[in-house]
C-alpha positions in Angstrom: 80.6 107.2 105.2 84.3 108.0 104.5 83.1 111.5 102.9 81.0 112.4 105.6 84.1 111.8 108.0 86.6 113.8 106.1 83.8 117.0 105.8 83.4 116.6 109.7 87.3 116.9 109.7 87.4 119.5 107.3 84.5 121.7 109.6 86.4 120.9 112.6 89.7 122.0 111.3 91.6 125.2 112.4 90.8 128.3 110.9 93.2 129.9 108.8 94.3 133.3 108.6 92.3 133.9 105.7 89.3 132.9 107.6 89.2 135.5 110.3 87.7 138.8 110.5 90.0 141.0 111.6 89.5 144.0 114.2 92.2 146.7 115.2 91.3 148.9 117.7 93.5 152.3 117.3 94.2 154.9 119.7 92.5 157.9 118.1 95.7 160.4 118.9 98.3 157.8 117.7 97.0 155.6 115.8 98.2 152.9 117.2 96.8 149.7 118.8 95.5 149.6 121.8 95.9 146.6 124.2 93.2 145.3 126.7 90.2 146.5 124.6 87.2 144.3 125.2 84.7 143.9 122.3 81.4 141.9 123.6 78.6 140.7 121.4 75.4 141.2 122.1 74.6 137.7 124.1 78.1 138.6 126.2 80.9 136.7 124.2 84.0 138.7 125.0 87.2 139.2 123.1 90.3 141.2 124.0 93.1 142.8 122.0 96.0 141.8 122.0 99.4 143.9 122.4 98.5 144.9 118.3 95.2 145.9 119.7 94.3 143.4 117.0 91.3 140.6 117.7 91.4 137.4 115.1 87.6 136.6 115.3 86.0 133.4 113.4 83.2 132.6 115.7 80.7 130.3 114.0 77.6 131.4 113.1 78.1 134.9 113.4 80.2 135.1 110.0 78.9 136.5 107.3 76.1 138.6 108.6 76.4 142.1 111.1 77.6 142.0 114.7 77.1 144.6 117.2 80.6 145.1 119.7 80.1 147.1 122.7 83.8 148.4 123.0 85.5 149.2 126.1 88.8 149.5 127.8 90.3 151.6 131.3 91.3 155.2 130.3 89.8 155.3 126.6 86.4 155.7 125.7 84.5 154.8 122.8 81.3 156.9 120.7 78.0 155.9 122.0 75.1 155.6 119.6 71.5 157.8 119.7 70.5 154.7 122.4 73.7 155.1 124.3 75.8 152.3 123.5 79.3 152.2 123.5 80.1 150.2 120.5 79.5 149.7 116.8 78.2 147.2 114.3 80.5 145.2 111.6 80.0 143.2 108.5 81.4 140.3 109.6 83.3 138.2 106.5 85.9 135.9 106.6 89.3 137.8 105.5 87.9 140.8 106.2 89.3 143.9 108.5 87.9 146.6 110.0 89.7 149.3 111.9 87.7 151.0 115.5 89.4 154.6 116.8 89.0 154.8 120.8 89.8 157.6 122.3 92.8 158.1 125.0 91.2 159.4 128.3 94.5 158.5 130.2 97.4 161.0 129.9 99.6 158.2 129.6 99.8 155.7 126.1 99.5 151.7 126.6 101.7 150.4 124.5 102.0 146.7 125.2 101.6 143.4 127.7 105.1 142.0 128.9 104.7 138.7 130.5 102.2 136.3 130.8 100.5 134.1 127.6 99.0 135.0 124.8 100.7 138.6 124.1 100.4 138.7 120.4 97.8 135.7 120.3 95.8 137.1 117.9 98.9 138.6 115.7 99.8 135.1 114.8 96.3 133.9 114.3 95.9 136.6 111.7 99.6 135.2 110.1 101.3 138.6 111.1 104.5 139.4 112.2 104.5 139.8 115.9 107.3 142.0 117.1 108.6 139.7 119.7 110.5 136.3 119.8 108.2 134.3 122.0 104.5 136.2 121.5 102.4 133.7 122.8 104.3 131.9 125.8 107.7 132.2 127.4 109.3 130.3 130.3 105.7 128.7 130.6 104.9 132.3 132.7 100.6 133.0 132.3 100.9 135.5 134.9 103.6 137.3 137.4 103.6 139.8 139.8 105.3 143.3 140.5 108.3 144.1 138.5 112.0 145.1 139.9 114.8 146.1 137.5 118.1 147.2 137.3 121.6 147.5 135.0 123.7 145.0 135.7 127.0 143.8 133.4 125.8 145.8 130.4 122.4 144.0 130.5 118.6 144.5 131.8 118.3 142.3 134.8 114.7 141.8 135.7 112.7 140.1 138.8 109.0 139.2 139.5 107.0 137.8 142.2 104.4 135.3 142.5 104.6 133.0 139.5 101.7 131.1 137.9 102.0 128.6 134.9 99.2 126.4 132.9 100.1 123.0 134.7 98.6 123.8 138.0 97.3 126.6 139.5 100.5 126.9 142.2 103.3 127.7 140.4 106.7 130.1 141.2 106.6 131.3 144.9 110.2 132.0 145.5 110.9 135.1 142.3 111.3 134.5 138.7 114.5 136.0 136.7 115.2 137.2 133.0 118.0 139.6 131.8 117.5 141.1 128.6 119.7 143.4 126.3 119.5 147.1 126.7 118.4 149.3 123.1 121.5 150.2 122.4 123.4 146.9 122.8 120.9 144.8 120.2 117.8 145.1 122.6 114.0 146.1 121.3 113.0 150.0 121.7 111.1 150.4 124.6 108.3 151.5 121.9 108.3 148.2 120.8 108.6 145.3 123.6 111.1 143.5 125.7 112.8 140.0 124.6 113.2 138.4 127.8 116.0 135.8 128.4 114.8 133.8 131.4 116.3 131.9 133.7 114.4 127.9 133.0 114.2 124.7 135.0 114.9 121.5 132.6 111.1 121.5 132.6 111.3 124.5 130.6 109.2 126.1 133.5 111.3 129.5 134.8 113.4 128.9 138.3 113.2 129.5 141.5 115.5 133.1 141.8 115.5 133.0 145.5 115.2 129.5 146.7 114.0 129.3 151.2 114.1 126.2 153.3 111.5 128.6 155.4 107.9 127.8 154.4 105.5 130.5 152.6 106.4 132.7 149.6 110.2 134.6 149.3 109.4 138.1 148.0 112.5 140.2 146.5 113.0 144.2 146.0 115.3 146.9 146.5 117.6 145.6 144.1 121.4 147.6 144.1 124.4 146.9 142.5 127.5 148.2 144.4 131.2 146.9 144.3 132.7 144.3 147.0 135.9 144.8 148.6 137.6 143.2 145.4 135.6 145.5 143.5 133.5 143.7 141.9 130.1 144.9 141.1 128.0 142.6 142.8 123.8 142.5 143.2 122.3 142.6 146.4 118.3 142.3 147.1 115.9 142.7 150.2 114.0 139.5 150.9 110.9 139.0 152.9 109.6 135.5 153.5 105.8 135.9 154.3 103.0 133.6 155.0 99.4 132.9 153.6 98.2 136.3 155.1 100.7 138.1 153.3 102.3 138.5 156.9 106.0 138.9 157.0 107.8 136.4 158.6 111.3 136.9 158.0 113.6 139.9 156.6 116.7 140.8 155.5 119.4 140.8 152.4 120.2 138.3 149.8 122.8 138.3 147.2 122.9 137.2 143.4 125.5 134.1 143.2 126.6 134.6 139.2 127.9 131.1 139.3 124.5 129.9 140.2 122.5 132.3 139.0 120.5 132.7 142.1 119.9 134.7 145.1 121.3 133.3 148.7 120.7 134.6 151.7 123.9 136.9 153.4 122.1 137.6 156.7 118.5 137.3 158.0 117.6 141.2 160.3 115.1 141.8 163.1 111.9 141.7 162.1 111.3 145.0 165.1 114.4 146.9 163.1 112.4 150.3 162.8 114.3 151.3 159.6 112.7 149.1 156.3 114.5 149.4 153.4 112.1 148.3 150.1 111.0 149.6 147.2 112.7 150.4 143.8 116.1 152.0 145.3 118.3 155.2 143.5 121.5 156.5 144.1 123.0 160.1 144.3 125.4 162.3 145.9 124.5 164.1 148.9 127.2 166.8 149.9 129.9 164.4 148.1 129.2 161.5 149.9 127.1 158.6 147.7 123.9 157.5 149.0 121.4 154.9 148.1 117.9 155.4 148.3 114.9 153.5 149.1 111.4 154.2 148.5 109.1 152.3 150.4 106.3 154.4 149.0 108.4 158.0 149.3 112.0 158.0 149.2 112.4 158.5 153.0 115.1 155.6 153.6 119.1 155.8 152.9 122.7 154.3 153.5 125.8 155.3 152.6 126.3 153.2 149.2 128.8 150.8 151.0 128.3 147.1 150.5 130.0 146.4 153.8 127.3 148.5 155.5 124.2 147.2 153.9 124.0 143.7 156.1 123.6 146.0 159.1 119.9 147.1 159.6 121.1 149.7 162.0 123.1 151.6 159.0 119.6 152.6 157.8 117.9 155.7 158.1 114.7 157.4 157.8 113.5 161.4 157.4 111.4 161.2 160.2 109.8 163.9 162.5 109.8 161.5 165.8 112.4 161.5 168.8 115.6 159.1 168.0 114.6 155.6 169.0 110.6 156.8 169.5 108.7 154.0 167.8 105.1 154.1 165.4 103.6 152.4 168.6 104.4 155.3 171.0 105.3 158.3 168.9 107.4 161.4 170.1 107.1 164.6 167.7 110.7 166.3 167.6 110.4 169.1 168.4 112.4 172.8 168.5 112.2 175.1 171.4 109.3 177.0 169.6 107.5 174.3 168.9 108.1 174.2 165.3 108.2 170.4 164.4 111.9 169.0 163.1 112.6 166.9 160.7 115.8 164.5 160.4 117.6 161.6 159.0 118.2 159.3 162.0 119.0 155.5 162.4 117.4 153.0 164.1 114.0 155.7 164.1 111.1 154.6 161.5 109.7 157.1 159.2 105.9 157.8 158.8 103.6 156.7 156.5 100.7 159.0 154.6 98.8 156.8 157.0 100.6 157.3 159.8 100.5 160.9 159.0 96.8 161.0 158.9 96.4 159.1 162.0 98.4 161.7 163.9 96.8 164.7 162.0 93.3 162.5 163.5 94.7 162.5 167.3 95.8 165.9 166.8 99.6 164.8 167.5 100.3 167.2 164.7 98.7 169.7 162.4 98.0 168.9 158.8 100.4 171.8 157.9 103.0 170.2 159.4 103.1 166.8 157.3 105.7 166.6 155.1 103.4 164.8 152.5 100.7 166.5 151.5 99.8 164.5 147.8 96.9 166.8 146.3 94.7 166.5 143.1 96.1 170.1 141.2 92.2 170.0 139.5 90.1 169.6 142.3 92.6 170.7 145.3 91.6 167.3 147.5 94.3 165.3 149.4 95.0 161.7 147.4 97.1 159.0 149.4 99.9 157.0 147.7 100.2 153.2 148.0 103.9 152.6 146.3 105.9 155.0 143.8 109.1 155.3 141.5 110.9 157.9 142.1 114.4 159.2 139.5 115.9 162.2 138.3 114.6 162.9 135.1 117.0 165.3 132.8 114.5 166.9 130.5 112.1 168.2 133.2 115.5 169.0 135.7 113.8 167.9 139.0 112.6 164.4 140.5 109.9 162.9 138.9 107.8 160.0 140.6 105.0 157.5 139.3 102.9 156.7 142.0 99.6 154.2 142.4 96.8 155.8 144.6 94.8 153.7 147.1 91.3 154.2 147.8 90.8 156.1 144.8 88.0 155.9 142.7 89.2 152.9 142.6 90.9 150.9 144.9 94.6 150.4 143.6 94.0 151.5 140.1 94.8 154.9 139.8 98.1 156.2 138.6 99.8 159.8 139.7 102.5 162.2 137.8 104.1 164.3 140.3 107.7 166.4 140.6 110.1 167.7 142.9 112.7 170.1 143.2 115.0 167.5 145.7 114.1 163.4 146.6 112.2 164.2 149.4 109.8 166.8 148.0 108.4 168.7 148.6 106.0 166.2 146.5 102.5 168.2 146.7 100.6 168.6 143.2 99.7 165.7 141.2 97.8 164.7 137.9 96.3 161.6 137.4 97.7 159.9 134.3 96.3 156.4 134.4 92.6 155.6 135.9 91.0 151.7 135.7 87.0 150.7 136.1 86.9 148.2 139.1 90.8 146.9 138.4 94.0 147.3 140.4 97.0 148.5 138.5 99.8 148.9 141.5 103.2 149.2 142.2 105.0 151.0 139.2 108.3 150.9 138.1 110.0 153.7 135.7 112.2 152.2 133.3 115.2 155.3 133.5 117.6 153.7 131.1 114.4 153.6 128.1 113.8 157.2 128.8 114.0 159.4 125.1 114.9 162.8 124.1 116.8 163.7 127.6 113.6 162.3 129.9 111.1 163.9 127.6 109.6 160.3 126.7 109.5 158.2 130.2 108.6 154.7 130.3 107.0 152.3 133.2 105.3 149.3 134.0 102.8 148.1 136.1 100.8 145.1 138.0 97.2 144.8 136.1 95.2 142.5 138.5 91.7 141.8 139.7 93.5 141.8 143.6 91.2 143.9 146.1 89.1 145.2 142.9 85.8 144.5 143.3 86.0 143.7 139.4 83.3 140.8 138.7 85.7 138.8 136.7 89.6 138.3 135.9 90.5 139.5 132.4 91.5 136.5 130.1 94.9 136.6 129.2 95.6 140.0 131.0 95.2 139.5 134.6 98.4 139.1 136.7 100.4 140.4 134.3 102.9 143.6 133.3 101.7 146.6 131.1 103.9 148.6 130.2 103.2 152.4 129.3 104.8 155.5 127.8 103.9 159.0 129.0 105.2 162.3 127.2 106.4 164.9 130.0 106.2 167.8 127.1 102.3 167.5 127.4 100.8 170.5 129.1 99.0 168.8 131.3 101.7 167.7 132.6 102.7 171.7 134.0 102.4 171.2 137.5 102.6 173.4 140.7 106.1 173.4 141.2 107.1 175.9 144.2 107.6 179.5 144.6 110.2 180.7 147.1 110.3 183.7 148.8 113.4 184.4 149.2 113.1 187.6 150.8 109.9 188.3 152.4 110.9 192.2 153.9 107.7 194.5 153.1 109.3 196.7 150.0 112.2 193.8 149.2 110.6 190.8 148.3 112.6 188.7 146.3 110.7 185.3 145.0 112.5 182.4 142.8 112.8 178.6 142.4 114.8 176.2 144.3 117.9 177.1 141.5 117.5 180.4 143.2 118.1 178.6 147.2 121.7 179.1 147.9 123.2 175.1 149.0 123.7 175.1 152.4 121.0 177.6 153.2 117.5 176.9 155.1 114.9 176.4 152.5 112.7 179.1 152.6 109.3 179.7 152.6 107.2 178.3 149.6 104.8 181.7 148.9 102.7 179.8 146.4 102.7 176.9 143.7 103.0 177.4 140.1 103.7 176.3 137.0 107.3 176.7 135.1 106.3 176.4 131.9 103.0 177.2 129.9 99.7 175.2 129.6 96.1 175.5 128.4 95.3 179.3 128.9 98.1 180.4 131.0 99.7 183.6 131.2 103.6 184.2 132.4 104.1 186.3 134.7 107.6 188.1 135.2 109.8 189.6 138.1 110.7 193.2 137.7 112.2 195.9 139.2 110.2 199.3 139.3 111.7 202.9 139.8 112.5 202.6 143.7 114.6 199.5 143.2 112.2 196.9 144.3 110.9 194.4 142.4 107.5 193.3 141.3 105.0 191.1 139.0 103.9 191.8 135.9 101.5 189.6 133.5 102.8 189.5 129.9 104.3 188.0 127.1 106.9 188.4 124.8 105.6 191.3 123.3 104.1 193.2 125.9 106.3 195.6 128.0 106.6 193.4 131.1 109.6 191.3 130.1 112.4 194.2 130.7 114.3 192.8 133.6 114.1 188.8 132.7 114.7 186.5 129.8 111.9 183.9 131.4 108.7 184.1 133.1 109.5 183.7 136.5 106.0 180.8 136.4 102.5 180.5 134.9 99.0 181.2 136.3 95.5 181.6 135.1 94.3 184.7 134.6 92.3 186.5 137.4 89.3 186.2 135.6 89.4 182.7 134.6 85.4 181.4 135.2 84.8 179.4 137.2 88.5 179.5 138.9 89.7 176.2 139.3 88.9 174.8 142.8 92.7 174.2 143.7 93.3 177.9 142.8 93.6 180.9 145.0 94.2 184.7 143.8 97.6 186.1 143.8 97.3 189.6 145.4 99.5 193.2 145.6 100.0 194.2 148.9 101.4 198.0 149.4 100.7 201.0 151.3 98.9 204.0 150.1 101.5 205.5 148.4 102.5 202.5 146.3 105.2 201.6 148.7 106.2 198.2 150.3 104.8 196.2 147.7 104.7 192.6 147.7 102.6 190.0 146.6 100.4 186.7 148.5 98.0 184.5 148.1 96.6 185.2 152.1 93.7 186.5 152.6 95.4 189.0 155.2 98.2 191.4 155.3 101.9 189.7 155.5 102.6 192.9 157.4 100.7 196.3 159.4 99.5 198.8 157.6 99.7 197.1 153.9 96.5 196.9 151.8 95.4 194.5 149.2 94.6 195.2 146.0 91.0 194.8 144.7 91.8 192.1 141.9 94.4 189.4 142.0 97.1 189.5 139.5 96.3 185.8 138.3 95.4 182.7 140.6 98.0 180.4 141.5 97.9 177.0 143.6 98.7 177.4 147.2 101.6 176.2 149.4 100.1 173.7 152.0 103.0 174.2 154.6 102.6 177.4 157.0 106.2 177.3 157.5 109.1 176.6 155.5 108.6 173.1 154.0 109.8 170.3 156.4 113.4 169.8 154.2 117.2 170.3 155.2 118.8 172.7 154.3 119.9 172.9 150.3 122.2 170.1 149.7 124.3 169.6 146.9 122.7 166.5 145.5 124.1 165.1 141.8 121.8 162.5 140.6 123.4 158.7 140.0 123.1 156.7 136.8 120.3 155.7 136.1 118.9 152.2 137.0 
């Protein structure tokens, strides 16, 4: 009897590393593992890897004998067999390993899970070393929502929403808190993970960062650090207090108490204040004067970066087209004398939407021409609408670079863009889709600035992976509710966008294009004459600005070695050649113009003469991407803006 017990013991005890199987899935470029790769068996038992893209399986009764995985994961894809299926049979053995390539649909790399439980699980059940201090749980956290993060004293200080935990399903509702060290102060590369420091109850549970006596949860963002009047640096934080509909109930600013180590309310603002300040906030210098920037979606809202202004909901502006004090309820277009449609920074006047653009466009309060956003697809040329972006300077590509989360995409809050932009407020136009899910929500993003390597080349961010207005059939163990972070490269080619094309001077016989380094500060921004990549990508040819014989300047296609490169060190931008097949559906021909004799030349993408008299060449000179403005862009005039630290 005594035997029998102790070999039911021994069946029923723990495996030991020894006595998995163990499966790495690899990213087929890198090499290395990939997170959030589901391997299913063929009566549906599911596994996911971990952030080693590693899976510790010891399943009885399928040891030692073949299994068949079907492998999957959003953005990669995986070989199918003669039948179709994605996946691949193992010889299963105790101790043994085998290593699966997928390959990388998505532009951008996943590199690792942040939060939540379980983030090197199977790691440590396969006795490795996980790179992290606390890879299985931390502050009790099994799932968070929507990061915020910013420098403050020399460390990494880091908020997240809606907290759950493993004793109940209600957990944090009023912001959990960590700090962690920064790379070059003792902190993990970005490459590698994030060792959080977070602020715990005695429970060992983390805190409540922004404790309410209001009912309903306290949501936190817009986090910026600005001295008091003693100089201090000191971190201030919108707050919104909402109810179970997600309905905001109550608004305004909160401030970190160091002593305390939590957020307290400094002043509650009108909820009908038209100005909203949210979103992951910048600063810069505008003309000399410091400004912080909030981008509730697109960087549209500002203050002066005084922390005596910033309890006043009336010291916030918004670019916005409408009439000072016109409301979204009962619009009023600015406009000029000629009709032409103005754009401004005013207080106490709410900016518009992409939705409240496109309802307008619908009414026919405005023409489609005349929206300042106009977020397009640069492969297939169709519009795409943003839900909530990150917007910084980024060194290496020397304009304004935003991450941004699509809705009503192919899928609903899944889809991630890349787009760039010569100043804050755009023009933001041509975007590539980086990151896509299957069925999931992946939403609002947040670069990481201070990670960034080699000058911006190498950006990281983060995101929220949930099931949340989906459609997915099921929550993803371990995963759901919880931070991924990725990397993205900004030297990949696909990464080449549109950027715009200035015409500078537009006189038949004198046209003069350039970039915005070429707009004079102070000046109107001119006329955008076309889109086109800086730099080169897959099967592009750069195309130079010249002068000819009479003094007046032209294009020419070539390359280093051709003849075309006489009057400039650097393309002036990259196209397609005009007789790429099939042209690119966002494309359009880039034409000569001149008169019979050769004179007047200059060069569009219209399909009709920019003056009388001018005739248009048979065959473009390469196809470009076209400007969706019919005027000058919808900007100020050049101002002299020098990008802050980064945050």
């Amino acid at each position: 009897m005594l035997f029998c017990e102790l070999l039911l013991i021994c069946q029923l005890a723990a495996p030991s590393p020894g006595d998995y199987f163990k499966i790495q899935v690899v990213d087929a470029q890198t090499g290395r593992g990939v997170p959030l790769v589901e391997l299913k068996t063929t009566h549906n038992v599911c596994y996911y890897t971990d952030s080693n893209g590693l899976v510790a399986f010891h399943e009885p009764g399928l040891m030692d004998q073949r299994v068949f995985f079907t492998v999957k994961s959003h953005g990669y894809e995986f070989p199918k067999d003669g039948f179709g299926m994605s996946g691949t049979a193992l010889e299963v053995k105790p101790g043994g390993s085998a290593v699966l390539k997928i390959k990388r649909v998505n532009i951008a790399e996943r590199l690792y899970r942040l939060t939540g439980g379980g983030i090197y699980r199977d790691t440590v059940l396969l006795g490795l070393k996980p790179p992290i201090r606390e890879p299985v749980l931390h502050g009790r956290v099994v799932g968070c929502d929507s990061i915020q993060g910013i420098l403050y004293h020399g460390r990494l200080f880091w908020m997240w929403g809606d907290t759950s935990w493993p004793a109940y399903p209600l957990g944090n509702f009023h912001m959990t808190g960590a700090t962690s060290a920064l790379p070059s102060a003792g902190g993990l590369d970005p490459e590698i993970g994030i060792d959080y420091d977070y602020f715990l109850r005695d429970n060992g549970f983390v805190k409540e960062m922004a404790p309410h006596s209001g009912p309903g949860p306290v949501w936190l963002d817009g986090l910026v650090t600005l001295p008091d009047e003693a100089g201090r640096k000191r971190l201030y934080a919108m707050y919104a207090r909402v109810n179970n509909a997600m309905e905001t109930q109550e608004r305004g600013l909160m401030l970190f108490n160091d002593d305390k180590e939590l957020f307290e309310k400094v002043v509650e603002f009108d909820l009908k204040a038209p100005v909203k300040p949210a979103g992951h906030p910048f600063r810069c210098e505008v003309d000399g004067k410091q400004f912080v920037y909030y981008d509730p979606g697109y960087p549209f809202v500002r203050i002066v970066a005084d922390a005596r202004l910033l309890t006043d909901s009336a010291n916030y502006e918004a670019y916005t087209p409408l009439v000072h004090g016109s409301s979204k309820g009962s619009p009023k277009l600015d406009r000029r004398e000629d009709g032409t449609l103005r754009y401004t920074w005013k207080k106490d006047t709410p900016g518009l939407s992409p939705a409240d653009f496109a309802k307008m466009i619908k009414d026919g309060a405005l023409k489609q021409e005349e929206a300042l956003v106009q977020t397009t697809d640069v492969e297939t040329g169709k519009p795409f609408q943003l839900h909530g972006s990150s917007v910084y300077w980024n060194e290496y590509r020397r304009r304004w670079v935003m991450i941004a989360s699509e809705i009503m995409g192919t899928s609903m809050l899944g889809e991630l863009w890349y787009l760039e932009a010569d100043t804050p407020l755009g023009p933001w136009v041509y975007g590539r889709k980086i990151i896509t899910h299957d069925k999931y929500s992946f939403y609002n993003p947040k670069q990481h600035p201070v990670f960034a390597k080699d000058s911006g080349r190498i950006i990281f961010f983060e995101g929220t992976y949930t099931e949340f207005v989906s459609g997915a059939p099921m929550r993803t163990p371990w995963y759901d509710y919880n931070q991924i972070m990725y990397k993205l490269d900004l030297g990949d080619e696909r990464l080449a966008l549109p950027a715009p094309v200035y015409e500078l001077s537009a006189e038949p016989g004198k046209q003069m294009l350039g970039r915005w380094d070429n707009v004079a500060i102070g000046k109107d921004v001119p006329t955008i004459a076309f889109f086109a990549p800086d730099r080169p990508f897959a099967n592009s040819v750069p195309v130079y600005q010249r002068k000819v014989a009479d003094g007046s300047m032209t294009l020419a296609v070539g390359d280093a070695a051709s003849g075309a490169k006489e009057a400039a060190d650097e393309p002036l931008f990259y196209g397609l050649p005009a007789g790429t097949e099939p042209p690119p559906p966002a494309t359009v021909g880039l034409h000569l113009y001149s008169r019979g004799d050769g004179s007047d030349r200059g060069f569009s993408v219209s399909a009709s003469a920019p003056a009388a008299g001018l005739q248009r060449a048979d065959k473009p000179l390469c196809l470009v991407w076209p400007s969706p403005y019919a005027a000058p862009p919808p900007l100020p005039p050049k101002e002299n803006v020098q990008p802050g630290p980064p945050w």
